[in-house]
C-alpha positions in Angstrom: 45.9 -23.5 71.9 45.8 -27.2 71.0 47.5 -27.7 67.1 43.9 -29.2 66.2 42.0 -26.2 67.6 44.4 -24.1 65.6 43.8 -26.4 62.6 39.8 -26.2 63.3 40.0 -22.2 63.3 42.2 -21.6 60.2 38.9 -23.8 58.6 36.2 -22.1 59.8 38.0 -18.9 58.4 38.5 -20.4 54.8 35.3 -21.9 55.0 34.0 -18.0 55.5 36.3 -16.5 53.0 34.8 -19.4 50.5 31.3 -18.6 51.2 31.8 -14.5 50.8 33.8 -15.7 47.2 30.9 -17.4 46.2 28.6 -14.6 47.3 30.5 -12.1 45.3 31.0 -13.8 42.5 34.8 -15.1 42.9 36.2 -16.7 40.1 35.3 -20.7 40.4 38.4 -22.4 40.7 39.3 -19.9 43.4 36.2 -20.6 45.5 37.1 -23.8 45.1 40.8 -23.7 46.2 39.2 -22.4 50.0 37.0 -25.1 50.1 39.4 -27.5 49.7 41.9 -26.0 51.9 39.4 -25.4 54.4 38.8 -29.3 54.2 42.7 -30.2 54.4 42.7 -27.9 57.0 39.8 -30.1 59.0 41.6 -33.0 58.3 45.2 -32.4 58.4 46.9 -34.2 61.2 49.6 -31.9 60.5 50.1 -28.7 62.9 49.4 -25.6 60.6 50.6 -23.1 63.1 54.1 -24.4 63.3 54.1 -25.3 59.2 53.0 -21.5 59.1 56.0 -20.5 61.0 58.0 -22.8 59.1 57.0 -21.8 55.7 56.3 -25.1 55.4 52.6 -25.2 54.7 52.7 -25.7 50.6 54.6 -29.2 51.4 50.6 -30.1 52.4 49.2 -31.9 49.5 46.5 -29.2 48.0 47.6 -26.2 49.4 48.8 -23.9 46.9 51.0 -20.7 47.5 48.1 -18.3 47.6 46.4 -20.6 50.2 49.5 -20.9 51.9 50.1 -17.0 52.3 46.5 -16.9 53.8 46.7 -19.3 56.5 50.0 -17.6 57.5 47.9 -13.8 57.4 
């Protein structure tokens, strides 16, 4: 799988976990951490997968260590 495929999933599932936060009520600045990892995600040039592996992926401007922990789930 292509690092930008990779990159286009982990999105799509942050963008989901974002919309069933909203749904339920999430605290705010929570929903709004997965939306904008989901965008950095989209947009990253970076390959997640390996930073994942790496334990690398809070060096990505905007991704926190909770967002972090979820993209490596």
């Amino acid at each position: 799988m292509s690092e930008r495929l990779f990159n286009k999933e982990v999105a799509e599932q942050l963008r989901l976990v974002h919309d069933l936060m909203q749904l339920s009520g999430e605290n705010r600045f929570k929903v709004i951490a997965f939306d904008k990892a989901a965008q950095i995600a989209e947009s990253t040039e970076e390959d997640l997968r390996k930073r994942a592996l790496e334990g690398t992926l809070t060096e990505i401007k905007g991704n926190g260590k909770s967002i972090a922990e979820d993209i490596t789930q």
